[in-house]
Each structure stands twice: as C-alpha cells, then as structure tokens.
N, C-alpha and C positions, 0 to 999 in steps of 0.2 A: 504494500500500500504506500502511497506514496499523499505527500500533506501540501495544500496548497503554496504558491509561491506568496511572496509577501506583496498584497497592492495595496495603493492610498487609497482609493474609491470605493465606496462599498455600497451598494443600493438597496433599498426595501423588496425584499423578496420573498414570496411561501409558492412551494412547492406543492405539486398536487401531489394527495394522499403522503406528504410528508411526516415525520415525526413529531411527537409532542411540540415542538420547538419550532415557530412556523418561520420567524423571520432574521437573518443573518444578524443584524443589530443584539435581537435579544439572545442568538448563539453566543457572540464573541463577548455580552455582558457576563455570561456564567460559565465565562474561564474559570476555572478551579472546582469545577459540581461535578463529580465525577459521574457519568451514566448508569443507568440501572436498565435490568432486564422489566418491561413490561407485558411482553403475551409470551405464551409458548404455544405450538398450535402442532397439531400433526395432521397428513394427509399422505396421498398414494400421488404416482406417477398414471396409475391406471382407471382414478376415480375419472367421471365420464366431466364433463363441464357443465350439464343440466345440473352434475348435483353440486359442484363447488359453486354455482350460483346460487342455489338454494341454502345452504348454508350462508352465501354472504348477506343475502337478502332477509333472511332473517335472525342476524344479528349474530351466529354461531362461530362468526372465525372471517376471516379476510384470506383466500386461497385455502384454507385448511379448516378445521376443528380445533375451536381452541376449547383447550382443559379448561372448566371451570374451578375457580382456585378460592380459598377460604372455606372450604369445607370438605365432607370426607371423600368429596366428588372427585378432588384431585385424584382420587387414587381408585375411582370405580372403573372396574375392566372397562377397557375400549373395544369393541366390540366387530372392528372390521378386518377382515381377513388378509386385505393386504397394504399395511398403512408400510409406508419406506420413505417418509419423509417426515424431518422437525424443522420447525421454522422457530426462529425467537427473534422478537422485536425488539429494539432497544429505547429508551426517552430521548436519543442523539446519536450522531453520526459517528462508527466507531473506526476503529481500523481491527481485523478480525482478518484468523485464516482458521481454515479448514481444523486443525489439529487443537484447536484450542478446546473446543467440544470434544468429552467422552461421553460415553454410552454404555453403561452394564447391565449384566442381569442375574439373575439368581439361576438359571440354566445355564446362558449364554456367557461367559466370563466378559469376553468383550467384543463390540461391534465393530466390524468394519466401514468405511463410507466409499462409496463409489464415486460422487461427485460434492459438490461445493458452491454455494453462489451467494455472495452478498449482494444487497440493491442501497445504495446508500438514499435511494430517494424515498424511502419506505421504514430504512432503519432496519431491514431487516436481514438477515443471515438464515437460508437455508441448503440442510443435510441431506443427501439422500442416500440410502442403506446401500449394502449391497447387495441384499435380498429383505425384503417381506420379513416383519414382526411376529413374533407365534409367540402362544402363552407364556408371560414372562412376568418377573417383578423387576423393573427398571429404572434405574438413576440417570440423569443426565448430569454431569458436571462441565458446568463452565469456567473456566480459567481465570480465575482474579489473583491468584498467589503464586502462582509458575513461574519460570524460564523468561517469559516471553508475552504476561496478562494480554487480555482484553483490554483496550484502551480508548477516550477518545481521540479527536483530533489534536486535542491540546496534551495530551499526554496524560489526564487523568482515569487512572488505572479506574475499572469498574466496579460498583459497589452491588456484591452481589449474594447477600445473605442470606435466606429463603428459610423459613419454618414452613413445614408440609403440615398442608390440609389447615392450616392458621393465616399463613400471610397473606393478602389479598393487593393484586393490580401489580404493584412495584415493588421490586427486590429492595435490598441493603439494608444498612443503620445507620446510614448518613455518612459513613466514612469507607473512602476508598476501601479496594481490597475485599477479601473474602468470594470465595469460590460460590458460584449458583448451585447447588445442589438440589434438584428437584425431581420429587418418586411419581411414576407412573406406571401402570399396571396393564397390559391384553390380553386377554383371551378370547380369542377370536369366536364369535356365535353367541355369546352372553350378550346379550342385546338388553337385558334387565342387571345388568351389573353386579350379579349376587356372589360373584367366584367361582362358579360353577352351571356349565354347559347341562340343562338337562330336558326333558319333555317341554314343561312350560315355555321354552326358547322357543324349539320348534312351533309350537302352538300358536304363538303370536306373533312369529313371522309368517307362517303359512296363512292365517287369517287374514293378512293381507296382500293376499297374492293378488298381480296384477294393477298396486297401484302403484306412482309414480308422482315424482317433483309437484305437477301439476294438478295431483286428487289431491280432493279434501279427506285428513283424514291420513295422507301418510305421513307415516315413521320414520326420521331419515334414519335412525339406530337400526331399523329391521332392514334397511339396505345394507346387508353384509357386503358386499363386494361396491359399495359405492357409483354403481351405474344410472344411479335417477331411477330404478323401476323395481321395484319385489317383484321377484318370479323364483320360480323355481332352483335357479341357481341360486338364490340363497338361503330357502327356506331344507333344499338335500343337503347345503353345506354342512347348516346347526342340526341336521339329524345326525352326520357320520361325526361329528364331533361330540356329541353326547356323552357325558362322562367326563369331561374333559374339567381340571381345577386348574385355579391357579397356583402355581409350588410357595410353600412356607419359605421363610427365612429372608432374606433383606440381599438385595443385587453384590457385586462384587466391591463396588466401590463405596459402599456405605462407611467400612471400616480400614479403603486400601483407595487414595489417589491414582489416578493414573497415573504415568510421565505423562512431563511436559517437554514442550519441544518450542524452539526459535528458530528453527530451520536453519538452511544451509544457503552459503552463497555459491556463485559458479564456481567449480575446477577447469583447469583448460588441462590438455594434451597436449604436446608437440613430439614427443619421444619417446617412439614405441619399445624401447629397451629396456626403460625402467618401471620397475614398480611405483606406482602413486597411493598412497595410505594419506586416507582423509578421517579425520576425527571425527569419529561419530561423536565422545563425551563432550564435544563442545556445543552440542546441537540440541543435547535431552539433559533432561532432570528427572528426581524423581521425591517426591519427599518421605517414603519409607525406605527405598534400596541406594537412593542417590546416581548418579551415571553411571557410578563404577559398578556397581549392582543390578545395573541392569541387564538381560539379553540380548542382543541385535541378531536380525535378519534381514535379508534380501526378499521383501514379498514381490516385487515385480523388475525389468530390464526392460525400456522400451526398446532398446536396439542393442539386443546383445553379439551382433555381430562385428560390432564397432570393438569388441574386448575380445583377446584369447582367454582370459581370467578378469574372474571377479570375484572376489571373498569376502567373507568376515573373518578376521582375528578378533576372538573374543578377550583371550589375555589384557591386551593392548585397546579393545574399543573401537577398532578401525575398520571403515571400506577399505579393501584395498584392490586396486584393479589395474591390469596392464592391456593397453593396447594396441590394438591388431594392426601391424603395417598396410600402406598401402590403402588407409581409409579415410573417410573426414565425416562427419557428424553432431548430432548432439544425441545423448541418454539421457534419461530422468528415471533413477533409480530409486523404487519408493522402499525405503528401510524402516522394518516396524522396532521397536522397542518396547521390551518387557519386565514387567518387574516380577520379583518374587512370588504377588498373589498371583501372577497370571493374566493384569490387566495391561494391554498394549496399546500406543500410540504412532502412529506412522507419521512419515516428514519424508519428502522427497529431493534426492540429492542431484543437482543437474552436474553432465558432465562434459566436455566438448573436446574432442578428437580434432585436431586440424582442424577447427571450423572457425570461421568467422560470423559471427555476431548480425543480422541482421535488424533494422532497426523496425519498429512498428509503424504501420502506413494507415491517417486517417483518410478516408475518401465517404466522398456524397455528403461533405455536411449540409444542412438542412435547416432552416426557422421557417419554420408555419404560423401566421397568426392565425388561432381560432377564433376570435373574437373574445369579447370581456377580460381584458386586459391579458389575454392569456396568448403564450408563444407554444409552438411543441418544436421542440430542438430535437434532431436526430441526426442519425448517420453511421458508417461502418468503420473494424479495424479489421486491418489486416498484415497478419504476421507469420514467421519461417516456424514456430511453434502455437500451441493452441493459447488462444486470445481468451481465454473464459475468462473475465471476474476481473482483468486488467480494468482498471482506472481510469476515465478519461475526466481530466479537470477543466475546465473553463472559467475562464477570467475576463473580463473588460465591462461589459456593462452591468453583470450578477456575477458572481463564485455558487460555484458547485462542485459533485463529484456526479458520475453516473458510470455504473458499469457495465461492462460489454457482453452481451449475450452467448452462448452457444455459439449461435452462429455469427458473432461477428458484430451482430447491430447493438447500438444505443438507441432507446429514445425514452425521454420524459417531458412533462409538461410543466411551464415556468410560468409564477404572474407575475405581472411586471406591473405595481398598481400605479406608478405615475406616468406609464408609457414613455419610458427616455427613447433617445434615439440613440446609435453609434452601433462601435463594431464590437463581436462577441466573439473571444476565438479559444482555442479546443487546443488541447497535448494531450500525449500517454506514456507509458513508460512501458519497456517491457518485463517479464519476469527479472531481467538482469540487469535492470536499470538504465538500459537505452533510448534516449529519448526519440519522439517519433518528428513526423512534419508537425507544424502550429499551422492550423487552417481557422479560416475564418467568416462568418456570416452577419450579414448587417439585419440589426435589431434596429425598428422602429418604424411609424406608420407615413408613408405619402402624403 
C-alpha cells in the first residue's frame, strides 16, 4: 500500500457508499483516532445476485450477511452451505494485506485464502477461502499487535478489542492496538440455529418449497445454497445432513495466535551459480513460538522452472533457491508459516531471474458527470504481473485511493459539492514499488 503524496489543496469531498468519515477535512482533523473494525459480514462467490440484493434491501449486510452482534446471535450457526467469503469494514481508510486476517476452527486448525481484495472506497477488506465453510467453531483474528498491524493512513495502529456476543457496532477501548478476535459458528442446514441438523430443519425448508427473493413469505435462512429460490436442492441438502452438530470446545486460536507476517521485498537473480538464502525470520513473528519456532514451507512456485532448486532450511529459517541458467523471469513463492499449535500464516516471496522490472501502465482514464454534483472516475491498469488490489491515488482537485479490480479496472463515484473546475490526475505503484505513467482528466462543468 502505498500513502498519498503530500498536496497544499485539499477540497470538500464524500465518496459514495464511503466510510463512516465522509469528508477529507474531517479525515485529516482525527489524525491520531486510531480505526476500528465496524461490520463483519460473510457470503459465497456462488450466492446468485437476486439474493445478495435481497439481503441489501433489507437491511441484512451490504454484499454479504452480516453477523448480528450484541447478542448470543453472534454465535448462532450460519446456516449456508457454501459461505467462502469474510468481508470486514473498517470506520476509515486502512492500509491492510491479505495475511493480517487469521481464520481457525475447532476441526479445521487453520484456513487457507485463495484471494484478497480491499476497496478503500467502502473501507472494506474482503477474504475468500479456498474452499467452502463446513460445520465449524470459528475465530477470526485481526492483527492489531503483530509484525506488521493493521493501520491507518496516518499510521494509527487499529483498535480492535471485541467481547463476543457483548460488544455491539465498533471494536476497541479507545486505545490503539489489540487484536479483533471475533467467534462465529456453521453448520450448514441448521436454518433455526439450535447446533444441530435434525427433522424440524428439513420440515421448514421443505414447506417452502418453491419460493423465492420475490414471494411473500420467504426465508432467506431456508435458502441453503443462496440462489434466491427454495427448491429442492436445499430442502435434500438438510435431509443428508441430519445428525449433523456443531463440535465442543473453542477454535484453535482462542488460546494460540497465529504468526504474523510483514512480508517480503523483491530478490533479484543475476547468477545462476550461487545459492541465494532469503530470511524467512525476518518476515514472520509469532507471539507463543516467536520466528525461531516456527515451521516454514513452500505451499506454492509460480514458475518453478525458472529454479533447478528450491528449499527450506529449517535450522537456519531460510528460502533458499538457485537458479536455472539460461532463463529470465519473475516467481512468487507463497511460504506458509507455522507454529507449535498448528496454526499457519502464509506471505508471498517474489523473486526475479534476469528480469527486468516493468512499470504499471494507466490507460482509458475517465470522468463522467452524472449529475448532482457527482463525477464517476474510472479507468484501467495494466501490468507484467497480476494488478489485483494495486493502489491507484489521485490528487489535484480531491485525494483519494481506489483499487484495481481483477480485471484491471477502477471505478468509483466522487461528489464534488462546490463543482471546482481543473485537472485531476491518477498514479500507481506496482507490487515493487514502481511507479506507473501520471494521467490525467479534466474535472468541471462547461
């Protein structure tokens, strides 16, 4: 993540569906307020869009389900069969990666994540699994005391306290620091919450077979699978799951942190003769085992043909990897880390063979007036490695951040409540700190 440059000019600005905090003046007043977590929500990659409207429209979550909190609710089985995503919203704009969220269970020791994406226009950060939730008792920790915290844009570490099934709306105690720790429960087909899968499940989602988003009368709980309609495929689901409880005892990180991690900067290559040994202990923490206690592995190799070898020495704490003549490249090697209980954290090490660095390229920027003081700003990036979640700032007549999709695109919408006029222009960085072109689009009306 990277923090805005420093400008004189500042303008009255709120973002649509932005955070607590609408307009730049009152951000930069409450330097020193450290952030706090305010929703936590979950959803599926597979749930249909009839029904994540239906949920937004009546008031249940913004993309997702959010947990209702202050009561024993936080912790009543969630009841969909294929929930792979957590979202958490923050009261301001953070800077956040991937590896700061852990994830355990009282089955599952520790989750994996497949993907990553913060939105800073939203405030929010979400996870997605690498597989589908099954009956579990689950911790989320977020990172306030690590390596590497949660922060905002001024550097105030996040305050993020959390009494389960007590706390309500916002984390903390009013002082930086302190890790999120917040319990949540699935069992998939308990649609009445009670801990266990049985007859009456089946009975109440079968009874309303056949309705959907749009009848009166449905349940969005009795859509097991989240497609906007009861049928069949959810009412056989909660009959072959029958029997089914939630497991005793408390997830894994209840009484065991994860590691933390700060990540890695680039390695370069130029000579394929030597060994290269990269510190992993400089990269991970851990607050029961500490670096030196932890275990390292190689969970993935995006180009392992770029390496004759690549290892861990555990002794010593190191990647260590030599490469293969005769190539040029980049790797991004994802290395997990584990501690004593068995709970793990992954960070990805990038690595470059004879390669040269190419920079990030904006194109097609864009200002749209929609009318009512409002602009919609967009546009593409494009890069020699994957653009997810890269940063684009803008500065000249508002400051912003917005980040870059999947596929490449930005866009959000900006109000501009005294209609200035003049020019509005765009950067980005890449993973390694390269800067991109500075493009530019003219704000203001004819």
């Amino acid at each position: 993540m990277f923090r805005f440059r420093d400008r004189s000019a500042r303008r009255r600005t709120s973002l649509t569906r932005r955070c607590l905090i609408e307009s730049l003046e009152e951000r930069i007043a409450l330097s020193g307020t450290p952030p706090k977590v305010v929703d936590v929500e979950v959803s599926s990659t597979q749930w249909a869009s009839a029904y994540v409207a239906y949920l937004e429209s009546n008031g249940l979550g913004e993309g997702g389900y959010r947990i209702p909190v202050g009561s024993n609710a936080q912790t009543a089985a969630l009841p969909w069969n294929n929930l792979d995503r957590i979202k958490i919203k923050f009261s301001d704009d953070v800077e956040i990666q991937a590896a700061d969220l852990s994830l355990t269970g009282k089955n599952t020791t520790s989750f994996a994540f497949a993907g990553f994406f913060y939105d800073p226009q939203t405030c929010t950060a979400t996870w997605t699994l690498n597989a589908p939730l099954v009956k579990d008792r689950l911790l989320i920790d977020l990172d306030a005391n690590g390596i590497d915290p949660v922060t905002d844009l001024e550097g105030n570490v996040f305050d993020g306290e959390w009494t389960n099934n007590v706390s309500t709306f916002a984390s903390g105690n009013g002082n930086a620091g302190g890790d999120f720790e917040f319990l949540l429960n699935v069992l998939p087909g308990d649609e009445n919450s009670t801990g266990q899968v049985n007859y009456a499940d089946y009975v109440a989602v079968r009874s309303q077979d056949g309705k959907s988003t749009t009848t009166a009368g449905y349940n969005f709980k009795y859509d097991i699978d989240g497609s906007g309609q009861i049928n069949s495929t959810d009412w056989q689901f909660v009959l072959g799951k029958a029997g089914n409880t939630l497991p005793t005892g408390s997830p894994a990180g209840v009484t065991n942190d994860a590691p933390t991690t700060k990540g890695f900067g680039l390695t370069t290559i130029s000579n394929a003769a030597i060994d290269v040994a990269i510190s992993l202990r400089s990269g991970f923490a851990d607050n029961e085992s500490g670096a030196n206690g932890l275990t390292y592995s190689i969970s993935s190799n995006s180009a392992p043909s770029l390496f004759d070898s690549a290892t861990i020495n555990q002794s010593t704490g190191e990647l260590v990897v030599n490469a293969a003549s005769g190539v040029s490249g980049r790797a991004t090697f994802t290395v997990s880390a584990t501690d004593s209980g068995g709970v793990t954290t992954s960070s990805n090490v990038s690595v470059d063979v004879n390669y040269v660095n190419q920079p990030p390229i904006i194109q097609y920027p864009l200002a749209e007036y929609q009318g009512a003081h409002t602009w919609l700003i967009s546009g593409t990036v494009v890069d020699d490695e994957d653009v997810t979640d890269l940063i684009v700032e803008f500065y000249g007549v508002f400051e912003t951040r917005a980040a870059v999709y999947p596929d490449g695109r930005f866009e959000f919408a900006v109000i501009l409540e005294d209609d200035p006029y003049g020019w509005e222009f765009a950067v980005t960085h890449d993973r390694h700190g390269l800067e991109s072109n500075t493009v530019s689009v003219e704000i203001g009306l004819s």
